[in-house]
Phi, psi and omega in degrees: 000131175318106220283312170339280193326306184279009170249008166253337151282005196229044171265145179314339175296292169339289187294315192285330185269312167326322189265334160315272239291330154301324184292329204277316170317290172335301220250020163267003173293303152329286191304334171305299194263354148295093159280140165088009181264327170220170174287170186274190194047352164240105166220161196238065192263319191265359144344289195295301172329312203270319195272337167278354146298298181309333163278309183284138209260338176250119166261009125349268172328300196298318142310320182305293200284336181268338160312291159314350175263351196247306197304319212264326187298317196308325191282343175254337184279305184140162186239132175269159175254033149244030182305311161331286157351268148010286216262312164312004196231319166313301204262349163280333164319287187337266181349312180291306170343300185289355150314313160306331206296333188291295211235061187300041161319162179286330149284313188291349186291284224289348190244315164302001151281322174283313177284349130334274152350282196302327190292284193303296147341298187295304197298313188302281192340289189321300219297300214305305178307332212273287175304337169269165173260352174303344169203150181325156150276110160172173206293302178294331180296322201271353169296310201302304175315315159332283188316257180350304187280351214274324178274023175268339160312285205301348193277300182306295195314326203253350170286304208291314181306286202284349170280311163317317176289330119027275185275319178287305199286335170291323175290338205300271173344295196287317181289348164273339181287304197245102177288010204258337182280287179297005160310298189280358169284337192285311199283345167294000000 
């Protein structure tokens, strides 16, 4: 093996994208197969969404790692036929993430987390309604679905906050310890 090769794989962008997309796998693995160890919904996938748009420098990459963490846990949790959705509501993070990418401040975190969350609440909801037979198509069936869905919000919302705060204030941290980190975000 070449040495170029063993040193982008074993580089720190590596090791920090390696170590997400297992934190993100861990812990809806956890939440699955643990109940009652976290709420359902608090993961930190539209976190991870949020912070590789702001961070990865490949917007590839930014698409990649939380898309992958929802693929590879879904293949051990089980597949749904709202997996699209889904996974489109995940890559609408990214998207706000690249909102971030100038000025990733801790307000501006906290309010793309929230329209992140809220996002991620409405759309899956409409699907559910639009697509199941579990409640009428009409103005009360997609309320009642809401309604239905809805304690399931405070669980999304406040994961994507804490994961964020997670993932933006630890890499912050790790980039002052390793100055080599923020290097490879700029250079990737």
């Amino acid at each position: 093996m070449q040495p170029a090769v063993a040193d982008r794989r074993f580089s720190p962008r590596f090791l920090v994208l390696t170590g997400m997309i297992a934190l993100a796998i861990g812990v809806r693995l956890l939440i699955h197969f643990v109940p009652g160890v976290l709420p359902w919904n608090f993961t930190p996938v539209e976190a991870l969404g949020l912070f590789g748009g702001a961070y990865f420098s490949s917007r590839r990459d930014a698409f990649l790692v939380p898309l992958a963490a929802m693929a590879l846990s879904d293949l051990v949790i089980g597949l749904h036929p709202l997996i699209p959705v889904v996974y489109a509501c995940i890559a609408g993070s990214v998207l706000l993430g690249f909102g971030l990418a100038r000025r990733p401040g801790a307000l501006r975190v906290v309010l793309a987390g929230i329209a992140s969350a809220s996002g991620f609440y409405l759309i899956t909801n409409f699907a559910v309604w639009a697509t199941s037979t579990m409640y009428p198509h009409s103005a009360t069936g997609l309320i009642a679905c809401y309604v239905a869905g809805l304690p399931f919000y405070p669980a999304t919302l406040a994961g994507t906050l804490v994961w964020s705060g997670v993932l933006f204030g630890g890499y912050a941290l790790l980039e002052r310890r390793w100055p080599a980190l923020a290097a490879a975000t700029q250079a990737t």
